[in-house]
C-alpha positions as a printed Julia matrix, in Angstrom:
336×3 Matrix{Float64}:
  -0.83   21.36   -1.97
   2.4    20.22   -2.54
   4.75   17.36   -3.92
   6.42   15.49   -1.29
  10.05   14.12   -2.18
  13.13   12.22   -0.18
  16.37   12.08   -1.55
  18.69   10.09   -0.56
  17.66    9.4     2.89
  18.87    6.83    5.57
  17.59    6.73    8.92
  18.91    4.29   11.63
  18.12    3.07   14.58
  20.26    1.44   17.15
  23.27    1.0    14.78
  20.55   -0.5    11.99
  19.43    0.97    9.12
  15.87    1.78    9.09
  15.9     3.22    5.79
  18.77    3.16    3.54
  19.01    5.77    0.37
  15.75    6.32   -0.2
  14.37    8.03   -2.79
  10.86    8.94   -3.94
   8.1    10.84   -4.71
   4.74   11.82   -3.56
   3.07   13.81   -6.58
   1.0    16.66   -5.64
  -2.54   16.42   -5.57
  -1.58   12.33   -5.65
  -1.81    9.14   -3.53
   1.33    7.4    -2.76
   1.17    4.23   -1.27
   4.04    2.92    0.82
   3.75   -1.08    0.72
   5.46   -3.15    2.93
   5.87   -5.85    5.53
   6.49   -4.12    9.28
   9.86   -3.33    9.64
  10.11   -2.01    6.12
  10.47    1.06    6.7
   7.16    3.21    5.89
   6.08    4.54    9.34
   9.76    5.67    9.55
   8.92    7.9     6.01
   5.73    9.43    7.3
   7.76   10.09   10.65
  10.69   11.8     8.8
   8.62   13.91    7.02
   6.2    15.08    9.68
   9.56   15.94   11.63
   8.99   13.69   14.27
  12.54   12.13   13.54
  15.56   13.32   11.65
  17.18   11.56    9.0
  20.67   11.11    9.19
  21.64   11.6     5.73
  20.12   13.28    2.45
  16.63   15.62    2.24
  13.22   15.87    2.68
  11.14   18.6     0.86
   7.58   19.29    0.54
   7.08   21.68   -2.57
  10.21   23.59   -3.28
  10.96   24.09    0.61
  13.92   22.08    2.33
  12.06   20.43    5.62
  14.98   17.97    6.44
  18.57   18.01    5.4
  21.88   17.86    6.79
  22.23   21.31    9.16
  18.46   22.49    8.3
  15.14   20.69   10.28
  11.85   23.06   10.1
   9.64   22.39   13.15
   6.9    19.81   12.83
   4.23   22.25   13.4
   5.31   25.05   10.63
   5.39   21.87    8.22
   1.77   21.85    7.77
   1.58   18.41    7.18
  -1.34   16.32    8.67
  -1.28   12.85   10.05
  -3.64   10.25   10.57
  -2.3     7.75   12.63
  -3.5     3.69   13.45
  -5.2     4.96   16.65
  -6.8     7.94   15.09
  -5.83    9.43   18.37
  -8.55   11.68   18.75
  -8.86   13.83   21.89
 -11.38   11.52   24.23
 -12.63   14.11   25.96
 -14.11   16.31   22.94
 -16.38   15.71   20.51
 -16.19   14.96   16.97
 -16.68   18.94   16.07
 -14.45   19.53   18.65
 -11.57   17.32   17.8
 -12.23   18.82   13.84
 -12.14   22.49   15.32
  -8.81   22.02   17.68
  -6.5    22.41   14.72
  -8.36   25.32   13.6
  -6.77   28.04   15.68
  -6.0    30.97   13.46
  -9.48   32.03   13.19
 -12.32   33.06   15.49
 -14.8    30.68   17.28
 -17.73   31.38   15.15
 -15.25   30.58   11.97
 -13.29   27.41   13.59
 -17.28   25.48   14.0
 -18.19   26.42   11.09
 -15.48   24.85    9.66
 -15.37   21.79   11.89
 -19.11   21.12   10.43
 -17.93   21.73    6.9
 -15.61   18.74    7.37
 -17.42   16.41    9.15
 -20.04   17.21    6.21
 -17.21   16.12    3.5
 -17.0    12.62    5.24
 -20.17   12.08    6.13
 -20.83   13.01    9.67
 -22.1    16.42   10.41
 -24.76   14.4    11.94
 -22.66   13.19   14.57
 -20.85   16.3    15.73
 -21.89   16.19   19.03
 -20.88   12.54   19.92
 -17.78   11.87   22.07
 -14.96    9.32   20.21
 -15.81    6.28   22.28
 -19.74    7.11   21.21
 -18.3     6.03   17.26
 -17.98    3.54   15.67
 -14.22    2.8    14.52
 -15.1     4.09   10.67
 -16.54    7.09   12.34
 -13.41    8.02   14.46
 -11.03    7.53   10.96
 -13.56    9.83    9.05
 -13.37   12.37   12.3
  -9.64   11.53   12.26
  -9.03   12.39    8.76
 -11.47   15.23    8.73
  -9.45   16.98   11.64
  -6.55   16.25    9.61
  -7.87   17.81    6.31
  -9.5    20.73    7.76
  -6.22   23.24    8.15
  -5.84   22.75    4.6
  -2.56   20.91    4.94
  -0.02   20.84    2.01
   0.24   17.11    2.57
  -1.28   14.7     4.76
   0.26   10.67    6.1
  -1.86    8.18    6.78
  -0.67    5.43    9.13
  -2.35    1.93    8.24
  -5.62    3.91    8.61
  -7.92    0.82    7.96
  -6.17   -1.29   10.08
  -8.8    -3.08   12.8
 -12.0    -2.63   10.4
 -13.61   -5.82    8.93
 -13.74   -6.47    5.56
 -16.85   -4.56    4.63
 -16.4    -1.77    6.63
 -12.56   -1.86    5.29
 -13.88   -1.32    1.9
 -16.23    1.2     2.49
 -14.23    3.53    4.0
 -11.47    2.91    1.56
 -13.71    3.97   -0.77
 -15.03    7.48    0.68
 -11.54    7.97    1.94
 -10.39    7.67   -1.73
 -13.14   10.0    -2.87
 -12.51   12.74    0.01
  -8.48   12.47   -0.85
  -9.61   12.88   -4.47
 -11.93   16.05   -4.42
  -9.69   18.09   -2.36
  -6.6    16.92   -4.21
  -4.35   16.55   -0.99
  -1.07   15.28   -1.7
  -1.0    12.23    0.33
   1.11    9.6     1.24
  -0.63    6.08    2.63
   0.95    3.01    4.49
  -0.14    0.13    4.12
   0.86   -3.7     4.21
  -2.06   -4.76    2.57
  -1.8    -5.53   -1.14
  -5.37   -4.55   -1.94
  -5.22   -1.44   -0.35
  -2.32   -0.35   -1.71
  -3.25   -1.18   -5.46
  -7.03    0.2    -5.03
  -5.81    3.85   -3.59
  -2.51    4.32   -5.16
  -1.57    6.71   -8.12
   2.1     5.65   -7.68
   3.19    2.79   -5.2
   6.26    2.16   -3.46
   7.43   -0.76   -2.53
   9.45   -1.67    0.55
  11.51   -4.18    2.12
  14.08   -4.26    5.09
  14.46   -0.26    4.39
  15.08   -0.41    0.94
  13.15    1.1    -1.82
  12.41   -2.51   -4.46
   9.92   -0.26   -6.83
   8.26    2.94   -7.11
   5.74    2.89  -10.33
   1.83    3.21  -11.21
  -0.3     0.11   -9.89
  -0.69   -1.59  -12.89
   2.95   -1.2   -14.22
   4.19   -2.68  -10.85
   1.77   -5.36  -10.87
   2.46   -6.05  -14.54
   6.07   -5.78  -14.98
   7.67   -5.99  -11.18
  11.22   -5.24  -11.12
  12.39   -8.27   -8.74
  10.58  -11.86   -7.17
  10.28   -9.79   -3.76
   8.18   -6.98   -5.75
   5.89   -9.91   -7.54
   5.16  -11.2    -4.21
   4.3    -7.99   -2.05
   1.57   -8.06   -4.57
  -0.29  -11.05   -4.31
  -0.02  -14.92   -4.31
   2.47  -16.25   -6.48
   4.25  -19.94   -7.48
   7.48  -19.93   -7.5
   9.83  -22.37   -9.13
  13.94  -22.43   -9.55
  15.15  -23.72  -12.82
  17.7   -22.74  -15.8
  17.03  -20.34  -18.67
  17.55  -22.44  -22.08
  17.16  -21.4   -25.2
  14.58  -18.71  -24.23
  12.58  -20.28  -21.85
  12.34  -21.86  -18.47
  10.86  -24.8   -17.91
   8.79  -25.56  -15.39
   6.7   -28.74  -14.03
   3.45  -26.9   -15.24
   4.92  -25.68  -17.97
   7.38  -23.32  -20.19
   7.64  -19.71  -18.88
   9.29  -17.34  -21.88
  12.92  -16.05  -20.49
  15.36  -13.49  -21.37
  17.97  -14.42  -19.57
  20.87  -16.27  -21.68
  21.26  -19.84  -21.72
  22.58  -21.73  -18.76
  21.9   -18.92  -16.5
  20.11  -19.92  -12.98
  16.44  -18.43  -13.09
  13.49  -17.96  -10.45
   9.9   -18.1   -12.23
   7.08  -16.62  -10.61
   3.54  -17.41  -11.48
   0.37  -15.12  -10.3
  -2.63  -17.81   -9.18
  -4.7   -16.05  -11.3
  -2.44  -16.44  -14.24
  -3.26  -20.59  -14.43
  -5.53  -21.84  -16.68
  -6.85  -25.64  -16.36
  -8.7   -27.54  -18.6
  -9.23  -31.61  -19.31
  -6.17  -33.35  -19.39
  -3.35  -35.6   -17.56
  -0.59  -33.39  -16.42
  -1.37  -32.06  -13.06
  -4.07  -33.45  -10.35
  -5.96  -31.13   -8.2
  -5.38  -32.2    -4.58
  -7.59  -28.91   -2.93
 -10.33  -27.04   -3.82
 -11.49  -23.93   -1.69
 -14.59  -21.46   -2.58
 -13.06  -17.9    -3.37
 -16.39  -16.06   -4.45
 -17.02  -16.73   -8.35
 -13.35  -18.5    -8.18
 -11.72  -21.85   -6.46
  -8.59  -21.83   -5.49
  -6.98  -24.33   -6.22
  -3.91  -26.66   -5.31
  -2.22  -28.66   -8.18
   0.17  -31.06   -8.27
   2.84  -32.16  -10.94
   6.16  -33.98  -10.7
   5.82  -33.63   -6.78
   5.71  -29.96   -6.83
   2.8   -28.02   -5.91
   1.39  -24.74   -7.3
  -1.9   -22.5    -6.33
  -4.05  -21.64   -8.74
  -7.16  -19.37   -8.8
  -9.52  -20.52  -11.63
 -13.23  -20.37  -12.59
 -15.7   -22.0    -9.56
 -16.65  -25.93  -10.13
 -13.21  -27.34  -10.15
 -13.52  -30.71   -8.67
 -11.29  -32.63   -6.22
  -8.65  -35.45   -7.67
  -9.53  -34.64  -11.09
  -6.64  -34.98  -13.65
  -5.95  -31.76  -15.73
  -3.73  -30.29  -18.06
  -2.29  -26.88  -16.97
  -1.88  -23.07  -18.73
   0.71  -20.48  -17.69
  -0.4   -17.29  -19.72
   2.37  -14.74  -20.4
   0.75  -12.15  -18.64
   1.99  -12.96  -14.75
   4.06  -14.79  -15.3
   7.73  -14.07  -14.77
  11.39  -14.67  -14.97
  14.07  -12.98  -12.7
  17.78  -13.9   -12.19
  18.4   -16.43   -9.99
């Protein structure tokens, strides 16, 4: 295992900048997730660093070895990095053991199935070592995916929107084990992901990304907390936004005063979570939508013609007049 770090890198292609000085961190024995829109940039990362491209300026290394720089580019395959990618692109013609064993090649037959079964066992599927890929289900072909990745006892290992195609449950559940495989070997790994939910549910430290540029790179809960910009705020989850002026330490807002540091005068852009609204009784706002969200409505609300969401306690009823609650925590206040 391994930490994996870029520093510095840009990456274009076609005359645009795919990535532009990037810098970051995978700790070892950690989950990174990359979070971004498509086009941000993450696929190029996990690309860069399994050597599949070549970055055009700064350096990629995975412990204290120089992979990638200027002059220097080790092979992909004496990286010993694994990848899992969207398509889990496992070999159709063998079977689960089989696809497990392939990467197993420095050690003798007997050894190399032995090993494939240990694997499969980790995720759950030494049962199914003789089926063929299109004999699984698409859960089963990510856990046979990441197994085959895991089993050469990588120092780090990419994972390419792995949940992408699974419904909801199934999503979650293999989230879940994925998480808990990741976490009892302690593989350095870095995940993309555009998927807020994902990102914040496996991630020790989360990147954010837009347009090739790194916004943040912090723990979960201190980029959900305190997010350095409106773009950051928004990558993770719904949010109001409103465009006022900063005066005398607040910003005022149809639903409400938001607390501001920025001086007086200065053009601001507020941005409220849903979840940070509280309504109650009143006059100031009327509810114009109500939609079941489990053991929460979300809810539309209207004051002085604009229009916020807000995701509040189930039982909120449709046209009803009420006064409105910002609390301080998720709600913010960033330069306009």
């Amino acid at each position: 295992m391994s930490d994996v770090t870029l520093r510095n890198v840009r990456h274009a292609y076609n005359g645009a900048w795919a990535l532009d000085d990037v810098s970051l961190t995978a700790p070892q024995g950690k989950v990174l997730a990359l979070l971004g829109p498509s086009g941000s940039g993450k696929s190029t990362i996990l690309r860069l660093i399994a050597g599949l491209e070549t970055p055009d300026a700064g350096e990629i290394a995975i412990g204290n070895e120089i992979v990638s720089a200027p002059g220097r580019v080790l092979p992909t395959e004496q990286r010993r990095v694994g990848m899992v990618f969207q398509d889990y692109s496992l070999f159709p013609h063998l079977t689960a053991g089989a696809n497990v064993a392939f990467g197993l090649d420095k050690v003798g037959r007997a050894e190399r199935d032995a090993q494939a079964l240990h694997w499969l066992d980790r995720v759950g599927l030494k049962h199914r070592a003789g089926a063929y890929p299109h004999e699984l289900s698409g859960g089963e072909q990510q856990r046979v995916a990441l197994a085959r990745a895991l089993a050469p006892k990588p120092r780090a290992i990419l994972l390419d929107e792995p949940f992408s195609g699974l419904d909801p449950v199934q999503r979650a559940e293999l989230r879940d084990a994925t998480l808990a495989t990741l976490a009892e070997t302690q593989t350095t790994t870095l995940f993309v992901t555009h998927d807020a939910e994902d990102a914040l549910q496996v991630a020790d430290r989360l990147a954010i990304m837009k347009a090739g540029r790194l916004l943040q790179e912090a723990p979960p809960r201190d980029a959900y907390d305190t997010p350095a910009s409106l773009d950051v705020a928004a990558a993770l989850g719904p949010i109001n936004v409103f465009e006022g002026i900063s005066d005398a330490g607040a910003v005022r807002t149809p639903f409400g005063a938001v607390s501001s540091a920025l001086t007086s005068g200065a053009k601001a852009r507020v941005a409220v979570r849903a979840e940070s609204i509280s309504l109650r009784p009143g006059l100031l706002a009327r509810v114009l939508d109500v939609r079941p969200h489990g053991a929460h409505d979300l809810v539309q609300i209207q004051a002085q013609g604009l229009v916020w969401r807000a995701l509040v306690p189930a039982r909120t009823t449709l046209g009803e007049r009420v006064d409105v609650e910002l609390q301080a925590a998720g709600s913010f206040v960033f330069s306009g």
